[in-house]
N, C-alpha and C positions, 0 to 999 in steps of 0.2 A: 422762228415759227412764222411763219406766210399768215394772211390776212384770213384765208380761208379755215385754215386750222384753230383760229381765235376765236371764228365766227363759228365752230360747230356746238360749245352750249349753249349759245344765244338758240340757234334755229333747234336745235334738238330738246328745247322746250318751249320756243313758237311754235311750230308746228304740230308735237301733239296737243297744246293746249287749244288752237285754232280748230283742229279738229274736233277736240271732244267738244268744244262751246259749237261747233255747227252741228254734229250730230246731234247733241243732246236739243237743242235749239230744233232740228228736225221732228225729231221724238215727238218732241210738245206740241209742235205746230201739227201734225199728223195723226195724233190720238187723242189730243185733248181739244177738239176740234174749238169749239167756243170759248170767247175770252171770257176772262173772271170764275171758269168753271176749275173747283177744287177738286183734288184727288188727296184723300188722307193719306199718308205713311208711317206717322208716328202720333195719332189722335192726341187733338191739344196743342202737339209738338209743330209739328212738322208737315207739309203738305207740300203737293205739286199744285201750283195755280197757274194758267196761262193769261198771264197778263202782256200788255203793249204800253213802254214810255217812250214818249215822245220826247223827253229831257234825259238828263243826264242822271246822279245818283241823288236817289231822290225825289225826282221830277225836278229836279234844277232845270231850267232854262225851257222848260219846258214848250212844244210847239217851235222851237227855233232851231229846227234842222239843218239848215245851211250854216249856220253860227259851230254847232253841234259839229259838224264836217270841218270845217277852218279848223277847230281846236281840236280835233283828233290829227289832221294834218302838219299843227305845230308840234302837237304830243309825238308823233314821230320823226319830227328833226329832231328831237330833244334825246329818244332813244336813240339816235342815229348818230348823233354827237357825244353821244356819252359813254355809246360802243367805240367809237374813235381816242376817246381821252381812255379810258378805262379799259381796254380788250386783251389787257396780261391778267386781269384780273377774273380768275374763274367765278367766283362771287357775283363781282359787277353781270357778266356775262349771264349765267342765270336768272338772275333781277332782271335785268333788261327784257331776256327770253320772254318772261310770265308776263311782261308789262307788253311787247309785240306783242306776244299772241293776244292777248285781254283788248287792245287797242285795235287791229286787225276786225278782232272778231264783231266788236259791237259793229264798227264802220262797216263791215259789210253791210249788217243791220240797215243802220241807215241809210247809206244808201242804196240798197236793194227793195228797201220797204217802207224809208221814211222813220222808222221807228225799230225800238228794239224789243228785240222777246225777251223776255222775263220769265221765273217757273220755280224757282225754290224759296221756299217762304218759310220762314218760324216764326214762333210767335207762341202765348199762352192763350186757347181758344176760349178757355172757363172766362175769362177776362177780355175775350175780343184783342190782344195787344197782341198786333202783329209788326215784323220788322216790315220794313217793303220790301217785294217779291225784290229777284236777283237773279243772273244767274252764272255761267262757266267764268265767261270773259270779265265780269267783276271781280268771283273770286281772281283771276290769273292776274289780272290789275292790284288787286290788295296784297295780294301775296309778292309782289313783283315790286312794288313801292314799299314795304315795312321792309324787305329786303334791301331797300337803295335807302332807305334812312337808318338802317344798323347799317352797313359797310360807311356812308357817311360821319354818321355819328362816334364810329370807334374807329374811323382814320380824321376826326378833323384838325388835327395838330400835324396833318401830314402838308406840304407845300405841295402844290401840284403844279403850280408854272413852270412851266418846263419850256 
């Protein structure tokens, strides 16, 4: 199997995950014109908030954008080598996908705007407890790492020096 053939579940779920985190990313920035401003969907539950972090998850690191750019740049040697050791493995290949496009999408963020959009919020409103907003490229990040710590986790008896 050629190099390209290995690489078509990586990209065939980078790219629509890139996609949906910029459209939806679009969406927000286009209707929900002001930051901090809420849109109910599930009262209590669930809302669209347009928020801007300047850090990472969390507000980690926050205000330090060029640091924030360095470490998505390392974050994709890291997929890039791990597509390299890992590219028989349809699994790995997937993981990786979610985690390009989630890493992709925010860096555009950055550096396009300095900062990133945010927009899906939960939380319990009776109580003020909200997670912190979030949005496409997180989930494709979380989903794409718990994926690369189960294939990890239920191959680590396996040697991989080759």
């Amino acid at each position: 199997m050629s190099n390209w053939q290995t690489a078509i579940p990586l990209i065939s779920v980078a790219i629509p995950m890139l996609i949906l985190d910029w459209s939806t990313k679009w969406l927000v920035q286009t209707h929900i014109t002001q930051i901090t401003e809420v849109i109910p969907i599930i009262p209590g539950f669930f809302n669209l908030r347009h928020d801007r972090n300047t850090g990472a998850a969390f507000g980690v690191l926050a205000g330090h954008r060029i640091l924030l750019i360095l470490i998505t740049i390392a974050a994709l040697a890291f997929i890039f080598a791990y597509y390299l050791r890992f590219r028989q493995s349809r699994w790995m290949q997937v993981s990786l996908g979610f985690l390009l496009g989630g890493a992709i999408g925010n860096f555009i963020d950055r550096i396009r705007l300095g900062e990133v959009v945010d927009f899906l919020q939960f939380g319990i409103a009776s109580k003020e407890l909200f997670w912190p907003t979030f949005n496409v490229a997180d989930v494709s990040v979380c989903i794409g790492a718990g994926m690369l710590i189960v294939y990890l986790f239920r191959n680590r008896n396996i040697d991989y020096q080759t």
